[in-house]
BASE-171334 format. One record per residue (C-alpha): y, z, x. Coordinates in steps of 0.05 Angstrom, whole numbers, padded with zeros to 5 digits, always signed. Layout:
<vextis>
YZX ...
</vextis>
This chain:
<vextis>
-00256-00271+00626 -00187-00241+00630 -00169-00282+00561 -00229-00238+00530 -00201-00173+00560 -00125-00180+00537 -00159-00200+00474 -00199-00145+00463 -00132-00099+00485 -00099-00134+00443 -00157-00116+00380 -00154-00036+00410 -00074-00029+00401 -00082-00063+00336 -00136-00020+00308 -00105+00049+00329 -00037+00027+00311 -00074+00011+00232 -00110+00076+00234 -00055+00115+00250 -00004+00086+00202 -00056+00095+00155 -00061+00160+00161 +00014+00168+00167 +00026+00127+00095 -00024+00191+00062 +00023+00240+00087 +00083+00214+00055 +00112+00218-00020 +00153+00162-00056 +00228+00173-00035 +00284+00168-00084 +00302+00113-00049 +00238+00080-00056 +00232+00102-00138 +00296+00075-00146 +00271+00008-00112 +00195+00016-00152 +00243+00032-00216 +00304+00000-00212 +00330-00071-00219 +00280-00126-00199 +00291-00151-00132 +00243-00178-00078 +00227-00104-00054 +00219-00090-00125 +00168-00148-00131 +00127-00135-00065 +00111-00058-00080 +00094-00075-00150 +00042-00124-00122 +00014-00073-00080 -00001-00027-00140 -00022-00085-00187 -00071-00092-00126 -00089-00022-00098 -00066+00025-00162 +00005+00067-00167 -00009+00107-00109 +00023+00112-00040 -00024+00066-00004 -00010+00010-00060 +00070+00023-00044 +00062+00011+00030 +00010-00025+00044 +00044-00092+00039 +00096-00060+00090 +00040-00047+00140 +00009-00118+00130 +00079-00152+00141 +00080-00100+00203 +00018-00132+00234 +00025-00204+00220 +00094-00179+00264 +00042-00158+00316 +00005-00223+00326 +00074-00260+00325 +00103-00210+00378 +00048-00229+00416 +00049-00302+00414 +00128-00299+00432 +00113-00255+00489 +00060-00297+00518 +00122-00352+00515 +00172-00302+00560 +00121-00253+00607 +00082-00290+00662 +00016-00261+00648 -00020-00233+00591 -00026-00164+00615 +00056-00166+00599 +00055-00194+00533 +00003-00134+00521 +00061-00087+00547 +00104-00117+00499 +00065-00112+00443 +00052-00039+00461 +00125-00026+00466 +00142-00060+00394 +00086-00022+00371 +00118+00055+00398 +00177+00042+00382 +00208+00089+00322 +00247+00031+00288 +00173-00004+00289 +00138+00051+00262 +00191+00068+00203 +00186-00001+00187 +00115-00004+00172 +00112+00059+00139 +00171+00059+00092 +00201+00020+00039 +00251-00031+00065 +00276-00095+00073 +00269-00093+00151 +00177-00101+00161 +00207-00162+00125 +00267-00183+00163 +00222-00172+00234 +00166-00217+00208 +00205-00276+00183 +00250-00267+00247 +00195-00273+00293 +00164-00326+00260 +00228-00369+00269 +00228-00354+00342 +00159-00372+00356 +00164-00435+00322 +00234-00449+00362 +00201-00430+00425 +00132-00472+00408 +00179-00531+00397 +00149-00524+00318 +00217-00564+00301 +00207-00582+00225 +00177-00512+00218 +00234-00483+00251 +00291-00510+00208 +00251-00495+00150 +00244-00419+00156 +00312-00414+00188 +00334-00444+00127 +00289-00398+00078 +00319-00335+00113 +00377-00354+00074 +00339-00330+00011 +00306-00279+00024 +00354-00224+00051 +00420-00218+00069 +00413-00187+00135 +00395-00260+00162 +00478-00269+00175 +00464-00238+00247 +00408-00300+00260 +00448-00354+00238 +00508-00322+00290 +00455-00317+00336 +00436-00385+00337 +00506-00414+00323 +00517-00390+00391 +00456-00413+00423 +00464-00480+00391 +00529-00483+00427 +00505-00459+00497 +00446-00522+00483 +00492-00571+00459 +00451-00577+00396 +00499-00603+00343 +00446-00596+00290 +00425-00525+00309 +00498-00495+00312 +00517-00540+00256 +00469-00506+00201 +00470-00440+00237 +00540-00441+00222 +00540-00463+00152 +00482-00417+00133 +00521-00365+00162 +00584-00383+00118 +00543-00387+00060 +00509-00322+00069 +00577-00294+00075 +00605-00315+00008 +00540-00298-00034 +00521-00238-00010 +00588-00217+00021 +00601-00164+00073 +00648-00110+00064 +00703-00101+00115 +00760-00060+00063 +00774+00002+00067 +00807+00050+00113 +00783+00038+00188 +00743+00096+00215 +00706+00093+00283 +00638+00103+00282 +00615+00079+00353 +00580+00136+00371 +00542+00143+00305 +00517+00072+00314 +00508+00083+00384 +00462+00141+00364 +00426+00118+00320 +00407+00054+00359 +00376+00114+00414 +00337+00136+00367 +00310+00069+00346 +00287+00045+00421 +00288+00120+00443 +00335+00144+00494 +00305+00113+00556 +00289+00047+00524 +00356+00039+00495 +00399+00048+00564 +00347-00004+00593 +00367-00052+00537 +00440-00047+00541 +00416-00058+00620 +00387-00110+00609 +00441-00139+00561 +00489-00133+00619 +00436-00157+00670 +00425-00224+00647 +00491-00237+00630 +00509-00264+00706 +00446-00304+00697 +00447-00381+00690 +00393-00395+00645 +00403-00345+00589 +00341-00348+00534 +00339-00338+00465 +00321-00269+00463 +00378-00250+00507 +00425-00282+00452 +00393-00248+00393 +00400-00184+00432 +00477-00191+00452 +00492-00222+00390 +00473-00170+00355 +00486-00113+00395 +00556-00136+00405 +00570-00152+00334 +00548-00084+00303 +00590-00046+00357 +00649-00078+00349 +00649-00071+00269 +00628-00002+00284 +00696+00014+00306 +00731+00003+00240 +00682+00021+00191 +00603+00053+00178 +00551+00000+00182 +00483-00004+00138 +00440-00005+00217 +00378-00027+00175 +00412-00094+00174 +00425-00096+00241 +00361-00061+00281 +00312-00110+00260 +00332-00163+00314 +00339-00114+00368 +00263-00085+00364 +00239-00153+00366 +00267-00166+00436 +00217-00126+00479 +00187-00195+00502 +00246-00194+00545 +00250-00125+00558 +00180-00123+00599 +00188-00191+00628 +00261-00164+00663 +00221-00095+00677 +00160-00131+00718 +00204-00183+00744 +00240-00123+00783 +00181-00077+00803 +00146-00140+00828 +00189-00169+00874 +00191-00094+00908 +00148-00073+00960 +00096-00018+00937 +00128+00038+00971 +00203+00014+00932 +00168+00020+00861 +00165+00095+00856 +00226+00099+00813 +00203+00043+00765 +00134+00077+00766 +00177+00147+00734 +00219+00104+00694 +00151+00065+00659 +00119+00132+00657 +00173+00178+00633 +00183+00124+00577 +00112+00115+00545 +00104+00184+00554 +00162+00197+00505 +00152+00139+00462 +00076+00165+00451 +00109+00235+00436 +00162+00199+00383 +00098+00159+00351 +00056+00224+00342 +00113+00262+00322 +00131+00206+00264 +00059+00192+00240 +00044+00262+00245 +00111+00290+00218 +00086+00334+00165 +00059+00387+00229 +00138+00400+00239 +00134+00444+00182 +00094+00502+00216 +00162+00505+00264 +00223+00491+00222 +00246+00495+00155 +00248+00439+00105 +00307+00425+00099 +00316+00410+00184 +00266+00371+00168 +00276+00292+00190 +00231+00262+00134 +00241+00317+00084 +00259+00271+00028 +00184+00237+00036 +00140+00293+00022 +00138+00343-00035 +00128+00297-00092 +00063+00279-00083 +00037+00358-00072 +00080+00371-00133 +00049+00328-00177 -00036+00339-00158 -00017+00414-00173 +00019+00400-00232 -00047+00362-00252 -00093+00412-00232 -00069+00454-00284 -00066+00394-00338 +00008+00396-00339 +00020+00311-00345 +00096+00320-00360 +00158+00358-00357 +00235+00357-00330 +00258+00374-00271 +00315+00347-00223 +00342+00274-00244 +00328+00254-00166 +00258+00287-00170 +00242+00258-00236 +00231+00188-00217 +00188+00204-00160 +00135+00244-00195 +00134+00194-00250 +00104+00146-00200 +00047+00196-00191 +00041+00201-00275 +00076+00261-00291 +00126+00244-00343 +00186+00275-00372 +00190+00325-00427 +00235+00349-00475 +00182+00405-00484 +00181+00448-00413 +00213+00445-00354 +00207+00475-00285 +00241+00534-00255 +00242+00553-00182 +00221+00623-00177 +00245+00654-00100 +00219+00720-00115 +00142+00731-00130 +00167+00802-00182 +00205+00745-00223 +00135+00715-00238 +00116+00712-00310 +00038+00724-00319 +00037+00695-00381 +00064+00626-00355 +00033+00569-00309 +00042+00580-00233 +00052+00514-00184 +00046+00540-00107 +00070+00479-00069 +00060+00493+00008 +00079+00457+00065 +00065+00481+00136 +00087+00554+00132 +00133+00535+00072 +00120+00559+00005 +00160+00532-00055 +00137+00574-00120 +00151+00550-00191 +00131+00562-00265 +00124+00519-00320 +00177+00548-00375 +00182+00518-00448 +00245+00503-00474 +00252+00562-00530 +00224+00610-00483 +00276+00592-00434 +00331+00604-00480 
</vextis>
């Protein structure tokens, strides 16, 4: 009976997290970061969000949906590795809710980026370590080798768990996949040593969210005076430590690094109901504020990021934390409304409204037009609005321009 329940929970979270990142992915516009990727050099980003439009059309959903599907096969995984590390399935639920709210989590699945990738193919080498899945295990650990180069903080990972297990074989190949990683993909340590501590320290606050991240560095430090450390614990310190200390000589590319730390909230919620449960009920109160406070902001951040595009009515564009993935799209169905299927604009903004079929032109071009007396009757009009923004342009030719 309770197996059907936390099954059915499990189907809810998994449905409203689709919806919702669905409705998220139609809000957004291509990036330059993402036409670049669409446009540029083939690579395996290159190849996966080409599928997706060979599948779905050149649209946004085609560009993201593989994202979201690699973001729910996470899901199930997440789940199955929690059910390995909580005692009951109502905590593996609580972990799967809190790898679902979390903003690194919901970026993931939404944008283009090595890391929906880097989370899936982690988690499936830690559920087949922990379902003793040996052959399986060795396998993907060593296919990680191929398919990104943010795998190096894995191999350390389990270098140093092989070690605390006295497995030869396991620190063995952790160690040379870790050396080999190194020397074809490299990893820059030149330059002039800067400290950027704080940035990364930032940054990794607003991945978990305040809250959650001082009750991961807690429970780094926690379970460090512990005897039997798990896996988890080791990908967590691992990582954590690693990217901090490199942090204080030079700026580090986080994507690489967040991937294994959003993955650990198996362990978060089994240290969390380990503590309120050995408390008597009138000694939980402050665990109760501390769970509450928490989802409370976490359901806040997810609105707030799926939702983004309800920030303009109350701030400008440009303070705007996902600026750079809207406008595009709004450019280019006006554009088309008025049969306009090419012209130049910015070099950064070309590439993204050639995703959405609006070409370039050696015939007109646009011009930003900040006051409405500078309008030209004769010429085409684009209004582009978002929230209480208004961005006005005309459509110019060439020799009327000069």
């Amino acid at each position: 009976m309770e197996k059907n329940k936390n099954l059915k929970l499990f189907l809810v979270l998994v449905s409203i997290d689709f919806f919702a990142l669905i409705y998220g992915i139609n809000s957004l516009s291509i990036s330059e970061y993402e036409a670049k990727i669409y446009f540029g050099e083939k690579s395996l980003l290159y190849y996966i969000t080409h599928f997706g439009t060979f599948v779905l059309g050149q649209n946004d959903f085609g560009l993201r949906l593989p994202f979201l599907f690699f973001h729910f096969l996470s899901c199930i995984l997440l789940f199955l590795l929690a059910l390995k590390y909580t005692k009951t399935q109502n905590d593996a639920i609580f972990a799967l809710l809190l790898f679902i709210l979390l903003p690194g989590s919901v970026a993931s699945a939404l944008l283009v980026n090595e890391a929906s990738l880097v989370i899936l193919l982690s988690l499936a080498i830690l559920c087949a370590y922990e379902y003793k899945k040996q052959i399986l295990f060795y396998l993907l650990l060593i296919l990680a080798f191929f398919v990104d180069k943010s795998f190096n903080i894995l191999f350390l990972t389990f270098f140093f768990f092989g070690i605390y297990k006295k497995n030869s074989l396991l620190y063995t190949l952790s160690l040379v996949l870790f050396a080999l990683n190194l020397y074809f993909y490299g990893f820059e340590v030149g330059g002039r040593p800067r400290g950027y501590l704080l940035d990364t320290l930032g940054i990794f606050a607003a991945c978990f969210s305040p809250l959650i991240f001082v009750y991961f560095f807690y429970v780094i430090y926690r379970l460090s005076f512990k005897e039997n450390k798990s896996l988890l614990w080791f990908l967590m310190s691992v990582t954590f430590i690693f990217c901090s200390l490199l942090s204080l000589r030079q700026k580090l590319y986080l994507e690489d690094f967040l991937p294994f730390c959003v993955i650990s909230t198996p362990l978060l919620i089994k240290t969390l109901m380990e503590s309120y449960r050995v408390r008597l009920p009138e000694f939980r109160l402050k665990y109760k504020i501390f769970i509450q406070c928490s989802v409370i902001f976490l359901l806040f951040c997810y609105v707030l990021i799926v939702a983004n595009k309800i920030l303009y009515y109350f701030i400008e564009p440009k303070r705007h934390f996902a600026n750079n993935y809207h406008f595009a799209k709004e450019l280019s169905i006006d554009l088309k409304k008025q049969n306009i299927n090419a012209l130049r604009v910015d070099k950064s903004l070309q590439e993204r409204l050639r995703f959405y079929g609006i070409l370039d032109s050696n015939e007109f071009y646009l011009r930003s037009i900040k006051d409405k007396k500078d309008l030209n009757p004769n010429e085409k009009t684009i209004e582009v609005k978002l929230g209480n923004s208004t961005r006005i342009y005309q459509v110019k030719s060439y020799e009327k321009g000069i």
